[in-house]
DOLUMMI-673981 format. One record per residue: x negated, y, z negated of N, C-alpha, C, CB in turn; residue in three letters. Coordinates in pm, whole numbers, padded with zeros to 5 digits, always signed. Glycine has a CB too. Example, Ala and Ser with C-alpha at 12.3 -4.5 7.8 and 13.67 -1.06 7.14 Angstrom:
<rs>
-01319-00569-00780-01230-00450-00780-01320-00330-00780-01131-00447-00905Ala-01285-00225-00708-01367-00106-00714-01290+00003-00787-01408-00060-00572Ser
</rs>
This chain:
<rs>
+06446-12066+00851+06443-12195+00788+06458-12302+00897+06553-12208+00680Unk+06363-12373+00883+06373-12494+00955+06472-12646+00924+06240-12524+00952Unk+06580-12720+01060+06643-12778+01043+06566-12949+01058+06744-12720+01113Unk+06610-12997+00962+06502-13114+00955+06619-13223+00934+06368-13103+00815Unk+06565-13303+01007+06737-13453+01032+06629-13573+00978+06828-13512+01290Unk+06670-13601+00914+06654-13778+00802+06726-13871+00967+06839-13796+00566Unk+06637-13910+01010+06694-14043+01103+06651-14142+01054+06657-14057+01248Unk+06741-14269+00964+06707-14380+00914+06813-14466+00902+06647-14364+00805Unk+06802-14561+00852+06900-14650+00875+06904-14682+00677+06847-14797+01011Unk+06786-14655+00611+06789-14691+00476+06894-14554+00428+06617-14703+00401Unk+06993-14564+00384+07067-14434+00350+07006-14403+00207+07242-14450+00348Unk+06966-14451+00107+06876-14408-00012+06750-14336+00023+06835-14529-00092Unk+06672-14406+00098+06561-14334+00153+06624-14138+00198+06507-14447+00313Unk+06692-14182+00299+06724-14037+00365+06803-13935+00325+06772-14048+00473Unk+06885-14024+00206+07006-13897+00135+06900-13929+00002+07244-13945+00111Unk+06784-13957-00051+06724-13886-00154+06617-13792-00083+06661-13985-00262Unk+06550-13804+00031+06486-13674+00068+06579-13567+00118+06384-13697+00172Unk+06643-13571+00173+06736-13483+00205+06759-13386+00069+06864-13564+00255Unk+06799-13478-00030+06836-13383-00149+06749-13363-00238+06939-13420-00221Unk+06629-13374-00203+06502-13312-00273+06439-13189-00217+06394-13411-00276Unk+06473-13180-00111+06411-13103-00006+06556-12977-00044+06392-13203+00183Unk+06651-13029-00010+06836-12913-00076+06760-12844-00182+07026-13028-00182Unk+06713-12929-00309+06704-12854-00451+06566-12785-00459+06720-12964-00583Unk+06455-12753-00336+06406-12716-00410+06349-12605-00350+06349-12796-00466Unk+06382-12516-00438+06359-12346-00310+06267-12348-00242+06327-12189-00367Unk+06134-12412-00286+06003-12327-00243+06021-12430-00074+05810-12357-00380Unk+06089-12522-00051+06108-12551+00126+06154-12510+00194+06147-12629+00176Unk+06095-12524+00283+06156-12392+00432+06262-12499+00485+05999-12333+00608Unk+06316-12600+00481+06414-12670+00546+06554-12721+00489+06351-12767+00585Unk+06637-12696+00599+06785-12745+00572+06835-12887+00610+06875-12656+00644Unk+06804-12969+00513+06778-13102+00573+06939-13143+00621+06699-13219+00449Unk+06939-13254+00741+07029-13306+00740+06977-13487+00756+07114-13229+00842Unk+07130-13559+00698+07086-13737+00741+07171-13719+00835+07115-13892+00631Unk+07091-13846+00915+07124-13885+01060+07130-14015+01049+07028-13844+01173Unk+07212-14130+01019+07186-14283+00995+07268-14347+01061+07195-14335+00863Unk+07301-14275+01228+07349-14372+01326+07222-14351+01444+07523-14332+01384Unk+07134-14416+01490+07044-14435+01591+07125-14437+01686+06960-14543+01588Unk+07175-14498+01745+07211-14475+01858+07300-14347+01912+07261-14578+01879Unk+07317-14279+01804+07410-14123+01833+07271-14046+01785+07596-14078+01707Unk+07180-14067+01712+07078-13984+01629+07059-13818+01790+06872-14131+01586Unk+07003-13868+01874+06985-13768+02013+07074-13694+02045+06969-13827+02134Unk+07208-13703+02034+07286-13621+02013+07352-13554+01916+07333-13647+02055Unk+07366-13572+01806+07343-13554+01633+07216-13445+01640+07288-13731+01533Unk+07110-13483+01648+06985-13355+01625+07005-13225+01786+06767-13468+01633Unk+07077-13300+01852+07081-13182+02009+07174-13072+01935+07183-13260+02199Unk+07274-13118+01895+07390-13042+01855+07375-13001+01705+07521-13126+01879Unk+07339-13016+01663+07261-12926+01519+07130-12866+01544+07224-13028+01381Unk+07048-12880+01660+06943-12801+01680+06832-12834+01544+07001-12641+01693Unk+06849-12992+01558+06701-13034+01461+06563-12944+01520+06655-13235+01484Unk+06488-12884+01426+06369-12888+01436+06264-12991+01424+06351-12820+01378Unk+06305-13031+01319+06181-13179+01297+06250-13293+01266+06062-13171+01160Unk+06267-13416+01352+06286-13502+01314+06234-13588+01221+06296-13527+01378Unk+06270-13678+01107+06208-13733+01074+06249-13902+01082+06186-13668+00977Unk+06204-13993+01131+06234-14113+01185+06197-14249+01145+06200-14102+01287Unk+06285-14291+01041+06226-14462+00992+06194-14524+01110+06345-14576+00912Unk+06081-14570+01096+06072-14682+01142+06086-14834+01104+05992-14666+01172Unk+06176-14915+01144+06231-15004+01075+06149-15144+01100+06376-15003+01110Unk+06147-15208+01047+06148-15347+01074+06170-15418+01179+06210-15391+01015Unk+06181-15373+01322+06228-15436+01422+06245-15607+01451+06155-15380+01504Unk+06365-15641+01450+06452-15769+01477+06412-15797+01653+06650-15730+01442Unk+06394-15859+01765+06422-15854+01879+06490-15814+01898+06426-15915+01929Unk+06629-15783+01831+06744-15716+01917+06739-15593+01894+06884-15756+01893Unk+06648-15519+01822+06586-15405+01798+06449-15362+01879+06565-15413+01665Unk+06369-15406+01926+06276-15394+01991+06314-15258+02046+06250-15505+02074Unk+06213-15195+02036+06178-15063+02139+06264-14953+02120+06193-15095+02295Unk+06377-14936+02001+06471-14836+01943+06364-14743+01917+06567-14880+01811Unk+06286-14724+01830+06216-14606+01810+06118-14560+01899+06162-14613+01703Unk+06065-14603+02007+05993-14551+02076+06083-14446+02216+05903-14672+02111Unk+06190-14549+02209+06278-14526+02321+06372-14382+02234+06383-14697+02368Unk+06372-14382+02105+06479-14240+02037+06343-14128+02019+06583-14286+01826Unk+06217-14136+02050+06086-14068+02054+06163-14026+02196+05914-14162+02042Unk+06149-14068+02289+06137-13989+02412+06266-13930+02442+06089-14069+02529Unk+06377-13970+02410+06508-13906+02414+06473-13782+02345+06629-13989+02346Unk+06451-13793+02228+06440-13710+02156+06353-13512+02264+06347-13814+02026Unk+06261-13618+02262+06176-13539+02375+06232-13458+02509+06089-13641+02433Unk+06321-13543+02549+06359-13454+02661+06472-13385+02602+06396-13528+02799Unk+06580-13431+02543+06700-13337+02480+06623-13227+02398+06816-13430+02369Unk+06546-13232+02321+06468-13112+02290+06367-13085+02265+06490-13064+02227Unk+06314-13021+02373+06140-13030+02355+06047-12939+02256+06077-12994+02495Unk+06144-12867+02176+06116-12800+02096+06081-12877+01935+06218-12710+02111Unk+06124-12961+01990+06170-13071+01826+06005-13167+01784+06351-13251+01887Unk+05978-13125+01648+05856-13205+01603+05911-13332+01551+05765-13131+01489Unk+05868-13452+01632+05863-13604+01601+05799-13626+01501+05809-13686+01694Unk+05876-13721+01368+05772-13732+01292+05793-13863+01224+05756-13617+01206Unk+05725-13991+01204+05739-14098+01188+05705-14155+01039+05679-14143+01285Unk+05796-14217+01004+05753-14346+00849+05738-14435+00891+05849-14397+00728Unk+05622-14479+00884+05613-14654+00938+05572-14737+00791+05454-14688+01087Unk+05631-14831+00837+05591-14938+00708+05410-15023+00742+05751-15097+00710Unk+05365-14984+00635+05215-15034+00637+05200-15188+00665+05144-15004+00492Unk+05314-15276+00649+05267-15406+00627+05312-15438+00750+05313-15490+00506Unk+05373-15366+00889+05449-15452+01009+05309-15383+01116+05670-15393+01060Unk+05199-15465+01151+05143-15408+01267+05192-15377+01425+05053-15478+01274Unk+05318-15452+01387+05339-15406+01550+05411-15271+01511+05450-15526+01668Unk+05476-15199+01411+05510-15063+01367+05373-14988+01357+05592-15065+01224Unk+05316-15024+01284+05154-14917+01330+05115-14921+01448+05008-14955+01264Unk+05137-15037+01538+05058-15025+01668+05195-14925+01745+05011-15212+01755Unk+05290-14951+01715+05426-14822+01799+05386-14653+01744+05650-14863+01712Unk+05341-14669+01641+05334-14553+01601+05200-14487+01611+05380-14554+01485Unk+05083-14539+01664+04998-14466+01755+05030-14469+01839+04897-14482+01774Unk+05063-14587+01929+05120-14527+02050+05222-14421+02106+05153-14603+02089Unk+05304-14408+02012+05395-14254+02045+05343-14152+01936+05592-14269+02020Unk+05243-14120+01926+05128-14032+01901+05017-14018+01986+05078-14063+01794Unk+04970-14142+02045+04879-14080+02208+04938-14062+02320+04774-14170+02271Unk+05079-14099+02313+05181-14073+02487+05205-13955+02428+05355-14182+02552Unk+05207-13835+02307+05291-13742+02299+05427-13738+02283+05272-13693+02374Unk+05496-13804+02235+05615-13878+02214+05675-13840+02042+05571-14052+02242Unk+05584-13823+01972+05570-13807+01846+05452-13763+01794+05598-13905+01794Unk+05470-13645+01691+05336-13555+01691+05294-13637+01543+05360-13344+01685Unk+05355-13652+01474+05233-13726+01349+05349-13856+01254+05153-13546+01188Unk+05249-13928+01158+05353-14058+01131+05244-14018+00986+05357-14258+01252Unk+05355-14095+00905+05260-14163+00770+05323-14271+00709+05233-14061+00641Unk+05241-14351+00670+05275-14472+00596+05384-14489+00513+05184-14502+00526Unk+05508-14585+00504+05602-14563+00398+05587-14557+00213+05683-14664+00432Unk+05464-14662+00214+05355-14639+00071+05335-14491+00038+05186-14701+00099Unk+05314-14384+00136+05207-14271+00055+05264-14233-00063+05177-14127+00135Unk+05251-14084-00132+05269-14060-00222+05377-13921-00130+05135-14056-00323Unk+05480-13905-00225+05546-13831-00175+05524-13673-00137+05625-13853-00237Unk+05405-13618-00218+05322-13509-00276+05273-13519-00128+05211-13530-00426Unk+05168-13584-00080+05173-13604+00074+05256-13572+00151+05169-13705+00109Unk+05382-13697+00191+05474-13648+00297+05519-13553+00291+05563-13702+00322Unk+05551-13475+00201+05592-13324+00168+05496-13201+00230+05589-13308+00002Unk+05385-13248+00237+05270-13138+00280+05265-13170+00414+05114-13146+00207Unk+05271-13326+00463+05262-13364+00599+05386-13279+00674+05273-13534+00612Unk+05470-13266+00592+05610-13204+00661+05618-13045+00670+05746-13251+00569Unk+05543-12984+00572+05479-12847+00589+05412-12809+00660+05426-12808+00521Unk+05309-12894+00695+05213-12867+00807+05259-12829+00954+05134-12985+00819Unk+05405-12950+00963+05419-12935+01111+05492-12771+01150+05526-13075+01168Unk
</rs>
């Protein structure tokens, strides 16, 4: 079974997938939330996340560059670990971060915070 860490800062968002993913046998993962960023890299080192999964937030300037910069941490503390991104559809500079740490290799796939959940669920199977 694969260990899968909720990194977000929305705690509804990440403690209701978390506990959808708990209740329902047919998933291969033991989810955990992670909703301190700046500890998140050591939090998934020391539980041995397999797949991260990573809000991408709204970035404030005094936020700038947190998620690209917890992509590559992520990366070197464990290179075993699949990056995997929510970006919000309506912030282009979050879509433009989130191809870009999908063509540096930084993060292997993202989907929109809109989709349908039936989606992210399969997107999260896939990896």
């Amino acid at each position: 079974m694969k260990k899968i860490g909720f990194i977000a800062k929305n705690k509804v968002l990440a403690q209701s997938l978390a506990t959808l993913i708990r209740n329902d046998p047919d998933m291969p993962f033991d989810p955990y939330v992670l909703l301190n960023f700046s500890q998140a890299v050591i939090d998934a080192e020391i539980l041995g996340i397999d797949v991260a999964v990573i809000e991408m937030i709204a970035e404030t300037p005094t936020e700038t560059g947190i998620v690209p910069s917890l992509c590559m941490e992520l990366r070197k503390s464990n290179p075993d670990c699949q990056v995997f991104l929510l970006v919000p559809q309506d912030s282009k500079e979050s879509c433009d971060t989130a191809m870009a740490a999908v063509n540096a290799k930084t993060a292997d796939d993202y989907v929109f915070l809109d989709t349908s959940l039936d989606y992210l669920l399969a997107k999260l199977l896939a990896l």
